[in-house]
N, C-alpha and C positions, 0 to 999 in steps of 0.2 A: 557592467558586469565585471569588468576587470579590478574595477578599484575592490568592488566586492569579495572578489579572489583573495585579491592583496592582503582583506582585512582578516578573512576567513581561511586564511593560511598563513599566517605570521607566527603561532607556534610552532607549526611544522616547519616554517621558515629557517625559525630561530634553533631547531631543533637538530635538523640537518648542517647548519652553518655552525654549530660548535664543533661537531663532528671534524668539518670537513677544517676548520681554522685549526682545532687541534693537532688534525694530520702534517698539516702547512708546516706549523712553531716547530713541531718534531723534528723535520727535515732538516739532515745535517750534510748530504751528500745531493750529488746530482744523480746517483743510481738510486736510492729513496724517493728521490722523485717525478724519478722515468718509472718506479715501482706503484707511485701512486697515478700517475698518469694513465699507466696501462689499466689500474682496479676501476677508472674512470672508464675507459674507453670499452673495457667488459662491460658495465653496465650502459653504457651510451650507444655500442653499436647496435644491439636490434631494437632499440626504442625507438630511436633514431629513423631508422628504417620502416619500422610501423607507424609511424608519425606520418613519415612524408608519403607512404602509402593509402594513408587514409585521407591528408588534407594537398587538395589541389590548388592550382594557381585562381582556382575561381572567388575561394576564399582569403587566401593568400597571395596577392601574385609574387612576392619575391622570397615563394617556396623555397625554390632552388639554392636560394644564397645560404640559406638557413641549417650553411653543413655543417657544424662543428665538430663532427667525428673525425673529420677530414683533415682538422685541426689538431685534433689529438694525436691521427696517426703520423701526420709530417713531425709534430713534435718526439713524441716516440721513435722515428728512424733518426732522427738529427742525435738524438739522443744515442742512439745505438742500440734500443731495446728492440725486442721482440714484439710484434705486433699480432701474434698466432695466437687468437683467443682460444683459452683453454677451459674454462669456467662459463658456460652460458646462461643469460639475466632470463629467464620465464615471467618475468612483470610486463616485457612489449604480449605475451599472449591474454593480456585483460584487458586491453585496449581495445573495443569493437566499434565505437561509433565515431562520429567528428567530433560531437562535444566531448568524449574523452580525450580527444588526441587533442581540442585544444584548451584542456586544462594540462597536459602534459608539456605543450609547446609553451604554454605561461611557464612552468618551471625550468625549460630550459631554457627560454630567449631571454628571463627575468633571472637568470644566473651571471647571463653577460657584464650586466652593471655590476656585477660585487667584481667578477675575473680581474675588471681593470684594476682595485685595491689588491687585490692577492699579486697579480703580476708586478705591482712595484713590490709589497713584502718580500719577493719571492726573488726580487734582483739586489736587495738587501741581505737578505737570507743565506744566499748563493748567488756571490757577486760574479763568479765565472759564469752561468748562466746568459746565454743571448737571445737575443729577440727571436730568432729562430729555434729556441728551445720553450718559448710560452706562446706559440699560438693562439692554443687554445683556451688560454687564460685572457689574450688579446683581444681574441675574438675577432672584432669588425674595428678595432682600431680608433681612429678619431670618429667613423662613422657608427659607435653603438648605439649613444645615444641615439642619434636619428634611424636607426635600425628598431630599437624599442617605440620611439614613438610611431615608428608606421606598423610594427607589428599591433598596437593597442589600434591605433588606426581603424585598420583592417578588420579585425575580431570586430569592433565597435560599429563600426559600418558594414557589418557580414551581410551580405548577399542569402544566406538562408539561416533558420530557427537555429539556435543553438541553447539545447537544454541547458542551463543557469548550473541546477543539482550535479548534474552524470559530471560537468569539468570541473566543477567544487570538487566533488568526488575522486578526480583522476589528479586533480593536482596535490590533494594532501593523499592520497596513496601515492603518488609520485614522490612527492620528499620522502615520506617514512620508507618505500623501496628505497631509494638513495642513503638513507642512513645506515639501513640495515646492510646493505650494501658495503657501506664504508667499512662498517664494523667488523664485516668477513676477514678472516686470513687467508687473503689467496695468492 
């Protein structure tokens, strides 16, 4: 099912990823990108939250690890930015079943492998920048890869049905949310 995502959302992939590389190249400052970090963490924090509401360790077990808001907002205070979301995402309220939320946790866990190429861009970019200013770009560190392959794992080996369509579905509305997203001035 997963490689099928893969194939069936490589537009949207590709779609959102210009968006988002464009924001990157822009970045001239460390507050531009505690600026985009936070337009990040607006749209992440109640997705995030409805994800992990919907999907338990039964399908997952290593739900729990799989915080990466958590990530954002330590990058955010190291940063010195404001973490008081003032803009709220309404895309976590289309999310109702498990196979949407795990087309939606494909676009987030399958974000991690590009973070590790932005996070070296991104110390190029803005060489002041420290490890504790890209978390969330870091992600799980030397452990992504093996983090992605137990999330494909997992889904692969699910413990019950998961509609094929509805996570098609939530993963490419889950990028175009993310683009449109990007595209806000907030």
């Amino acid at each position: 099912m997963l490689d099928h995502l893969k194939i069936a959302t490589k537009v949207n992939h590709s779609s959102v990823e210009k968006v988002l590389v464009q924001k990157l190249k822009n970045l001239s400052s460390q507050e531009e990108y505690a600026n985009l970090l936070f337009q990040l963490y607006g749209f992440y924090f109640e997705l995030e939250k409805k994800v992990h509401s919907i999907i338990d360790q039964t399908l997952l077990p290593d739900i729990s690890e799989r915080v990466h808001v958590a990530n954002l907002h330590t990058d955010l205070v190291n940063l010195n930015h404001s973490v008081a979301i003032t803009t709220t995402n309404k895309y976590p309220d289309t999310i109702a079943s498990v196979s949407e939320a795990v087309g939606v946790l494909y676009v987030i866990e399958g974000s991690t492998l590009g973070g590790q190429f932005i996070a070296t861009m991104l110390k190029k970019q803005l060489p002041t920048l420290t490890d504790s200013q890209i978390n969330y770009f870091l992600s799980y560190g030397e452990n992504t890869m093996e983090m992605w392959k137990q999330f494909k794992l997992s889904i692969e080996e699910k413990a019950i049905d998961i509609d094929e369509n509805s996570a098609l579905n939530a993963a490419q509305n889950t990028f175009k949310a993310l683009e449109d997203w990007l595209q806000l001035s907030l």
